[in-house]
C-alpha positions in Angstrom: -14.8 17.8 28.2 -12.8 15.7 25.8 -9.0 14.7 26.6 -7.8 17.0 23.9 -9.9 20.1 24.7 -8.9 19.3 28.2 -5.4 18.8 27.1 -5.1 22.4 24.9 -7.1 24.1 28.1 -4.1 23.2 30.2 -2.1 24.7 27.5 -0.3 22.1 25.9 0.4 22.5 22.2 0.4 19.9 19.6 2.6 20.6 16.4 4.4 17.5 14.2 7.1 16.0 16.0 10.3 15.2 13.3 11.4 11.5 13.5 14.8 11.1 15.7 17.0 8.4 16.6 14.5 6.4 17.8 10.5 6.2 17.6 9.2 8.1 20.4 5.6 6.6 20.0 5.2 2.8 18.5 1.4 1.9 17.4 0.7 -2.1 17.9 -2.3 -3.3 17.7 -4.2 -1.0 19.5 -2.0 0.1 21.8 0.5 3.0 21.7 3.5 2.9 23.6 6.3 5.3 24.3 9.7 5.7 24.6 11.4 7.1 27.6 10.8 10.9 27.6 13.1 12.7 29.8 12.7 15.8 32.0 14.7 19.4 31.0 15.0 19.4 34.8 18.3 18.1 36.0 19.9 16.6 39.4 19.2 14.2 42.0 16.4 14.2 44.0 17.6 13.9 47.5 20.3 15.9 46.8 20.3 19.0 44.3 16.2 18.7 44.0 13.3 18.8 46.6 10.0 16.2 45.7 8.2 19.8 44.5 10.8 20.2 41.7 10.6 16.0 41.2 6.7 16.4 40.6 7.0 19.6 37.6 9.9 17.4 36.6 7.6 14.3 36.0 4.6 16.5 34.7 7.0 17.7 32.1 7.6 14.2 30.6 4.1 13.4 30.9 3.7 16.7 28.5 6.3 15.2 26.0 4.6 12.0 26.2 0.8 13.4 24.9 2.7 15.3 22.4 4.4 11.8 21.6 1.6 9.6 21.5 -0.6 12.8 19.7 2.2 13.1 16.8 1.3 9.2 16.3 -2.8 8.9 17.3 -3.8 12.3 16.1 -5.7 13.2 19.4 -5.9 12.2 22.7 -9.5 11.4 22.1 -10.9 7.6 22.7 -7.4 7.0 24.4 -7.2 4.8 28.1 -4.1 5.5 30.0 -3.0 1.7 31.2 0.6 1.7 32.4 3.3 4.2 33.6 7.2 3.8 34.4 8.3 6.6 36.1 12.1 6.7 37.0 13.8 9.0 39.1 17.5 9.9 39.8 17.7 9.6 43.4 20.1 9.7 46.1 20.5 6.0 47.6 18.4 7.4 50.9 16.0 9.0 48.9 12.5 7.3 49.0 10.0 9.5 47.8 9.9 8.6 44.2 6.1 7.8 43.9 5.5 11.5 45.6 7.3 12.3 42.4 6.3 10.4 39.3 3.1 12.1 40.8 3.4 14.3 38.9 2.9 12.7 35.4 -0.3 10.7 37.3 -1.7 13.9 38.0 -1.6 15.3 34.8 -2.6 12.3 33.0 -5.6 11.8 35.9 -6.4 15.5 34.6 -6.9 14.7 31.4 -8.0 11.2 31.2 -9.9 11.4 34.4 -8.7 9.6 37.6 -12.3 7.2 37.7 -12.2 6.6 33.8 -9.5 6.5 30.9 -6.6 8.2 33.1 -7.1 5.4 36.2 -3.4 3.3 34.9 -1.2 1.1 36.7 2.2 2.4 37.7 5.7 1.6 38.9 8.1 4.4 40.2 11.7 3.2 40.7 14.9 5.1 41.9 17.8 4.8 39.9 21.6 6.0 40.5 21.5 7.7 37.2 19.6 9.0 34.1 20.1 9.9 30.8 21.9 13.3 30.1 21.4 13.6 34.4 17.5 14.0 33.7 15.9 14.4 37.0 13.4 12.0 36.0 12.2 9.6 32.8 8.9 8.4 32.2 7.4 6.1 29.6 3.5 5.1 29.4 1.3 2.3 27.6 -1.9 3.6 25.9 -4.9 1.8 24.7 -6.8 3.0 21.8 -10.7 1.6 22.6 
C-alpha cells in the first residue's frame, strides 16, 4: 500500500493548509523540510505527563508534519523519511525522551515502512521549555526520489 492510502487508512485528512507566519514546509532541491510542528498536548514530561501521553504527543506532530509536507508535495507518494528532531519539555531528571519522540518514528515507520522510505535518522533532545508549553516539537527532512 502506498504512503498516502496508508496515510488516509490511519485516518489522517489532507485539506490546504493557509500560509502563516512562517513556511511550515520549504521545498529545496529535492528535499522538503519542515518547520517545528508543535503538539496540542501541554506540560512536562517528568512532571505533569507520563512517556504514554509523550508518545500521542509526538504522533500528533508527526500528523501536522505529513499534512505540512502534503500541503507542499501533493502526496506522500515517492517521499523517503531521512531525518527527525524530536524535542521534548522535560523535567531536568527526566530521560526518557527517545521512548517519546517514538511516537512520531512510529507513525512515520507506519507509513513509510521501517526497512524502506520511513528507516530516518533521529535526535531526541530534552529541553527546559517549549513553545506555547508544547509537550513536545518535532521537525523532519524529506527526500523526494
Amino acid at each position: 500500500m502506498s504512503p498516502e492510502l496508508k496515510a488516509k487508512e490511519l485516518g489522517i485528512e489532507f485539506a490546504p493548509i493557509a500560509k502563516g507566519y512562517l513556511n511550515l514546509c520549504v521545498r529545496s532541491g529535492n528535499l522538503l523540510i519542515t518547520s517545528g510542528h508543535v503538539s496540542d498536548i501541554k506540560g512536562i514530561l517528568g512532571t505533569d505527563l507520563k512517556v504514554e501521553q509523550g508518545y500521542q504527543a509526538a504522533k500528533e506532530c508527526a500528523t501536522k508534519i505529513l499534512k505540512s509536507v502534503h500541503n507542499v508535495h501533493g502526496t506522500l507518494d515517492g517521499l523517503r523519511v531521512l531525518k527527525v528532531l524530536g524535542c521534548v519539555y522535560s523535567a531536568p531528571y527526566f530521560t526518557d525522551q527517545h521512548l517519546v519522540i517514538n511516537g512520531a518514528s512510529d507513525l512515520l515507520h507506519e507509513i513509510f515502512g521501517k526497512e524502506g522510505d520511513g528507516y530516518h535518522a533521529r535526535s531526541a533532545l530534552g529541553f527546559a521549555a517549549l513553545p506555547t508549553g508544547a509537550a513536545v516539537e518535532v521537525e523532519a527532512i524529506f527526500e523526494i526520489k
